[in-house]
N, C-alpha and C positions, 0 to 999 in steps of 0.2 A: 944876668937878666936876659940877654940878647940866645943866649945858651937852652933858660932853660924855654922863651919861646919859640925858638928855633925847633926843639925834641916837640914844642906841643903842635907845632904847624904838621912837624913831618908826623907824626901820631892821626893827626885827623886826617889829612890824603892816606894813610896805610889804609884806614878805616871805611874810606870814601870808596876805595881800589876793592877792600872786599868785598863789600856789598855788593857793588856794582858788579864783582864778578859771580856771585851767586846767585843774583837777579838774573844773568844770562845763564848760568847754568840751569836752572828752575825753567824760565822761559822754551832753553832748548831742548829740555826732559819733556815739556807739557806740549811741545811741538812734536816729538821723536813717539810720543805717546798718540798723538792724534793721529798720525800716519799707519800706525801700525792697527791692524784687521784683527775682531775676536774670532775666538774659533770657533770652527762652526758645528750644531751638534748632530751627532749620527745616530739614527733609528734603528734600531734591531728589527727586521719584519721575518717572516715567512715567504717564502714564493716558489713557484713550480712554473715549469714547463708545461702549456695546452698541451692536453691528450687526445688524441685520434681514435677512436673505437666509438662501438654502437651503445645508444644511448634509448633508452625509452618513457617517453613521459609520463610522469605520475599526476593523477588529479586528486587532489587531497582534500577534505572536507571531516567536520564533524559530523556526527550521524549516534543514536542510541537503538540500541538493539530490539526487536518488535517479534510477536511470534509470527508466524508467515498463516496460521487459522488460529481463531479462538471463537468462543463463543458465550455469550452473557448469557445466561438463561433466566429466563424471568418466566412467572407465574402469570396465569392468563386471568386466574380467579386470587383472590382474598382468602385467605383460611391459614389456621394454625398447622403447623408445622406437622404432621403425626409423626414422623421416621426421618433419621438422615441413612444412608448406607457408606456414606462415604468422608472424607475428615480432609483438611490443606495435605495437600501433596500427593494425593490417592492417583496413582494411573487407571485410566477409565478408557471404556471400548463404545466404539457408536454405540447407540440403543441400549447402552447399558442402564439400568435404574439406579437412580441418585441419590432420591427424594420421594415423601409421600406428603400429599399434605391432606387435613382431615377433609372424608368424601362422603360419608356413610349418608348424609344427605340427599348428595347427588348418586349416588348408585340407589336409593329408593326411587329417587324420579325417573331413571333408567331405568329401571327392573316395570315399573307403570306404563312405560312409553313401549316397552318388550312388546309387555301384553296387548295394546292396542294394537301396533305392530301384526301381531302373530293377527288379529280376529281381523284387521285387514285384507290379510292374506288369503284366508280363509274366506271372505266377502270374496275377495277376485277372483278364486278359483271356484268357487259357486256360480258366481256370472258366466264367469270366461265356460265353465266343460258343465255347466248345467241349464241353468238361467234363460242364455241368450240361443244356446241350441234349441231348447224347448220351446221359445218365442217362434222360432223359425218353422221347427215343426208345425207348430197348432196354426200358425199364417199357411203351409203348404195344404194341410189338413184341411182346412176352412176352403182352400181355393180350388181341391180338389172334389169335396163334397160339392159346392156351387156349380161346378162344370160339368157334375153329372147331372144333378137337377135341371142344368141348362138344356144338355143333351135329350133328358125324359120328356121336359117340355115343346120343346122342337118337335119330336116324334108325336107328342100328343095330338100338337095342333096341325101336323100336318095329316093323320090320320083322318082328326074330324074333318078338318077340312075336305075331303072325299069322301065321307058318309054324308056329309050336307051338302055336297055335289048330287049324291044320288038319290037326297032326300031322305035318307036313314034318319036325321038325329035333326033336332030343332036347330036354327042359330043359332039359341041361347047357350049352345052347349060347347057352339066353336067357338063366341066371345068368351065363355070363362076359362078355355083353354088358350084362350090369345092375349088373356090379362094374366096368368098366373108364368108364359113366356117372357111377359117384361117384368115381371117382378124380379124371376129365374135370372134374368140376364143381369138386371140391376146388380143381384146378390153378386154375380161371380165377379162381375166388375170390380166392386168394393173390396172381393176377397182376393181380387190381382193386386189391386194397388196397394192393400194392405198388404200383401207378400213383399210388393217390393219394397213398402216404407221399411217394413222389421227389418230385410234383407241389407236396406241400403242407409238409413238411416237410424233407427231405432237401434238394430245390430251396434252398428259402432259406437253410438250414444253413450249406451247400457256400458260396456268396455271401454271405454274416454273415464265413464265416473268411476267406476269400478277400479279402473287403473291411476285415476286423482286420490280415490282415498288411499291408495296403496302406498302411494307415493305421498300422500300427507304423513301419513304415519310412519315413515319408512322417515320423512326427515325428521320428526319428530324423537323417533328413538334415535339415529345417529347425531342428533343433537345432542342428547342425554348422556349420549357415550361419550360426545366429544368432552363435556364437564366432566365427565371422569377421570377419560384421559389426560385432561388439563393439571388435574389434580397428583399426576404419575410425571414427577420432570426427569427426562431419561436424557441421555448425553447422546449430539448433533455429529462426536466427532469421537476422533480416538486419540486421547492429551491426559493432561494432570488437570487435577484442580487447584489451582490459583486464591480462590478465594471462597468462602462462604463462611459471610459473615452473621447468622443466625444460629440457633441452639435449636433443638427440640421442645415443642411447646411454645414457641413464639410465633408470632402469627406475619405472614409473608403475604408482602403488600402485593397486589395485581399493577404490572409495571415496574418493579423495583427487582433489580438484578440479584437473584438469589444466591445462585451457584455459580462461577467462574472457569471454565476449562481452556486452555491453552494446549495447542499442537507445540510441543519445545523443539521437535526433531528435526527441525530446519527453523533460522531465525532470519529475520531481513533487516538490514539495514537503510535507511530514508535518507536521500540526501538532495540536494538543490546546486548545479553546477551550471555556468554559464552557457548558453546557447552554441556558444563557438565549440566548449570542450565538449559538450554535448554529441558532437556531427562528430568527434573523434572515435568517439565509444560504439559500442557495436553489443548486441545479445551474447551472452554467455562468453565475455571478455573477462581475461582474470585479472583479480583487485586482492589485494589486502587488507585484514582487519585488524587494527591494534588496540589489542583490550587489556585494563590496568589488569594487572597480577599476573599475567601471563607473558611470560621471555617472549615466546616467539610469534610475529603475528602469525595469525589463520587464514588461510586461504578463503575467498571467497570467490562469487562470479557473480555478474551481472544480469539479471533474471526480468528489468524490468526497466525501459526506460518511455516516458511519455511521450505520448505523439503529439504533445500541446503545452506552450507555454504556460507558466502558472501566470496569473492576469496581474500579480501585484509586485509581484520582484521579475519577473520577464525572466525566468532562469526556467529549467527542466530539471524534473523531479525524475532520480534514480533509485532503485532498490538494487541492495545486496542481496544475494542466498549465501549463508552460512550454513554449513553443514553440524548441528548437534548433536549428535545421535548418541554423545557421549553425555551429555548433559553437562559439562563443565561452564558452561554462558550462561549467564542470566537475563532472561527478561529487563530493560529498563537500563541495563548497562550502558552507562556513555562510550562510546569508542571510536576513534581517529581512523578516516580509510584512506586505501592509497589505490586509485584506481588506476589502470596499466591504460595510456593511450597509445599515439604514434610512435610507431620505431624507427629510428632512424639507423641503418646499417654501421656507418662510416660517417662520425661527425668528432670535429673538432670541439672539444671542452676543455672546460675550466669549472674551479669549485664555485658553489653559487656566493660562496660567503665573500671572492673576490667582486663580485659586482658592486657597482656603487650608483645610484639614483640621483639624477640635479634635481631641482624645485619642477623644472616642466616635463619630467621624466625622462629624460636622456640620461644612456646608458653607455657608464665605461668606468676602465680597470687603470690601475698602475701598475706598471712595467719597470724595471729596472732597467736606465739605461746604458750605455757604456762606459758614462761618466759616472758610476755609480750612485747616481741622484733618480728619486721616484719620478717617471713622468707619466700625466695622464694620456689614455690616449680612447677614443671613443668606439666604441661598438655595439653590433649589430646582432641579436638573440635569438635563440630558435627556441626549443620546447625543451624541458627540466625534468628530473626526478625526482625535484627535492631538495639533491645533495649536489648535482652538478647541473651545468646547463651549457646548451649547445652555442658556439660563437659561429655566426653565421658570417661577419666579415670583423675585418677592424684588428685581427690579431693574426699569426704563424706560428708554427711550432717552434721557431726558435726564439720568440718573446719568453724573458721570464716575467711573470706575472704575480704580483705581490697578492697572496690572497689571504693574510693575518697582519693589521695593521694599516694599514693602507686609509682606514677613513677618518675622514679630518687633516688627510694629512695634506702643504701646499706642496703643488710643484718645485722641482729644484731641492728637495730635502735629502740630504746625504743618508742612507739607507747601508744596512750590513744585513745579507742575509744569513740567518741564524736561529735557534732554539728564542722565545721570548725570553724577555729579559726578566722577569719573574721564575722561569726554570732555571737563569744562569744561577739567580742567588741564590734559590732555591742550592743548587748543585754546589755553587761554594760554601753555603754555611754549613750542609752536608760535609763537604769536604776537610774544611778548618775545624769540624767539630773531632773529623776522625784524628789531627793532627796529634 
């Protein structure tokens, strides 16, 4: 009995002794564990070395293509359609005729206004080379008959007058030549002053009215004509036509755009750029135009910038000239510009995709340091292309500068620069496929 409690005493100390040393081993594992650091994970990025060379700033904007002349034509009168000459897309020369629309109306009213017109005419030059000459005459005629009359009775009365001196002839005979002297005088009087009324007034009178109805009738018929012509729509420019949306026989409202011609052979582009980019540009600066369907942009130039802000976005309105001459553009096309500002000869860059933005806009890059951990580090921008942009301070050409990957990322993040980690897989399952 003493035996077999003896085996069980030592039994339960063996059992006390394990535990308790497995408890410390566990204990020491969960200690040895807590000590020890996880690893830490490495970012694959991209990064380059700043570049040194000249750089030039692009001012980029949406903008749609516009013809640089067109012309709406609209009808001045109301009336059906009589003729078209020409159909969408017809190239057309200034003064060329378009369009008729029905006249036969108005050229009656014309052809009646001719006629007044023409006996007008014929009024004025009856006046003018007949009329008013022969007024002149019959007044000099009348003043020269009175003046001789005048002359005769002069002589009369001075004769009697010396026969009644010597008693020849009664009184009675020198008063009726001394009355028939103031008559004589009276007349020649009236026939001077009537010389100078014709001459000075009546003359020009006669030619005032004669030259009023000439000119009445004279507007009259170039009125008449002008309904005619109204009626003839002839093209302002030399383009295509764009639009005309009527048939023959339809009747074309007075103010409603008939016929549409557009100049295609030079296009503009419209755009709105802030005031500062604005003072950079310059007349006939070169831009680009990038338009869908077409690889390569086109060349443009600057043809037009305002001398005044627009009043509602405070920005400055620029035109493109585009060169068409090939007709490959179209009217109304959306297309993307790039206009050419400052050059700067010799500037320090970086791609713009490494720039990174805070919330209050401050600007900076990640850098690999020599720890090879990302760190930020802050800078200072000058003027862009687009695709790169100028580092004004804050960086050296010997900075590598992470410019794929880099955003979101925190400081102190162990970095491998390399191909992304999307082309490694890429390249291995490539690779494992060919095994």
């Amino acid at each position: 009995m003493r035996g077999v409690e003896n085996r069980n005493r030592i039994g339960r100390a063996l059992v006390r002794a394990v535990s308790a040393g497995v408890i410390a081993l566990a204990i020491a594992f969960l200690a040895g564990c807590g000590k020890e650091e996880a690893p830490q994970t490495q970012v694959t990025v991209q990064a380059e070395h700043p570049e040194t060379g000249p750089i030039a700033e692009h001012v980029t904007a949406d903008a749609i293509l516009q013809p640089m002349v067109q012309a709406a034509l609209v009808p001045r009168i109301s009336a059906p359609v009589k003729q078209f000459y020409v159909q969408r897309g017809s190239h057309v020369k200034a003064g060329e005729l378009l369009a008729v629309l029905d006249n036969s109306d108005l050229k009656a009213a014309a052809l009646d206004t001719q006629g007044s017109y023409e006996a007008a005419q014929a009024a004025y030059a009856t006046a003018t080379k007949a009329q008013v000459p022969m007024d002149v005459l019959t007044a000099q005629s009348d003043l020269a008959q009175a003046k001789a009359n005048l002359s005769l009775d002069q002589s009369i009365v001075k004769s009697r007058a010396q026969l009644f001196a010597e008693g020849a002839i009664p009184g009675r005979d020198l008063d009726t030549a001394k009355a028939q002297l103031v008559q004589a005088q009276a007349t020649y009087d009236a026939a001077d002053k009537h010389l100078q009324a014709v001459e000075s007034v009546t003359r020009q009178a006669s030619l005032d009215a004669a030259q009023g109805q000439l000119k009445s009738a004279e507007g009259k018929y170039e009125g008449a004509e002008a309904q005619v012509n109204f009626s003839e729509i002839r093209s302002p420019i030399n383009g295509v036509v764009t639009d005309r949306p009527l048939f023959a026989g339809e009747t074309a409202a007075a103010g409603a755009p008939l016929i549409t011609v557009m100049d295609t052979s030079s296009l503009i582009a419209k755009t709105h750029v802030a005031q500062s980019m604005a003072q950079q540009l310059k007349l006939g600066g070169q831009a680009q135009v990038t338009v869908p369907g077409i690889d390569n942009p086109v060349p443009a130039a600057v043809s037009m910038i305002s001398p005044a802000l627009d009043p509602g976005s405070t920005t400055v309105e620029i035109w493109l000239k585009v060169n068409n001459k090939s007709g490959a553009l179209k009217v109304g096309t959306p297309v993307k510009l790039s206009i050419n500002g400052r050059t700067v000869p010799k500037a320090l860059t970086i791609p713009l995709s490494a720039v990174l933005t805070a919330n209050n806009g401050a600007k900076s890059v990640m850098v690999v340091g020599s720890n090879g951990t990302a760190q930020p580090k802050p800078v200072r921008l000058g003027i862009t292309n687009g695709e790169d942009v100028q580092v004004l301070s804050g960086l050296t050409p010997q900075d590598l500068v992470i410019t794929v990957g880099s955003y979101g990322m925190d400081p102190g993040t162990k970095v491998k620069v390399g191909p992304a980690e999307a082309d490694e897989d890429d390249a291995g399952a490539k690779g494992g496929g060919s095994d």
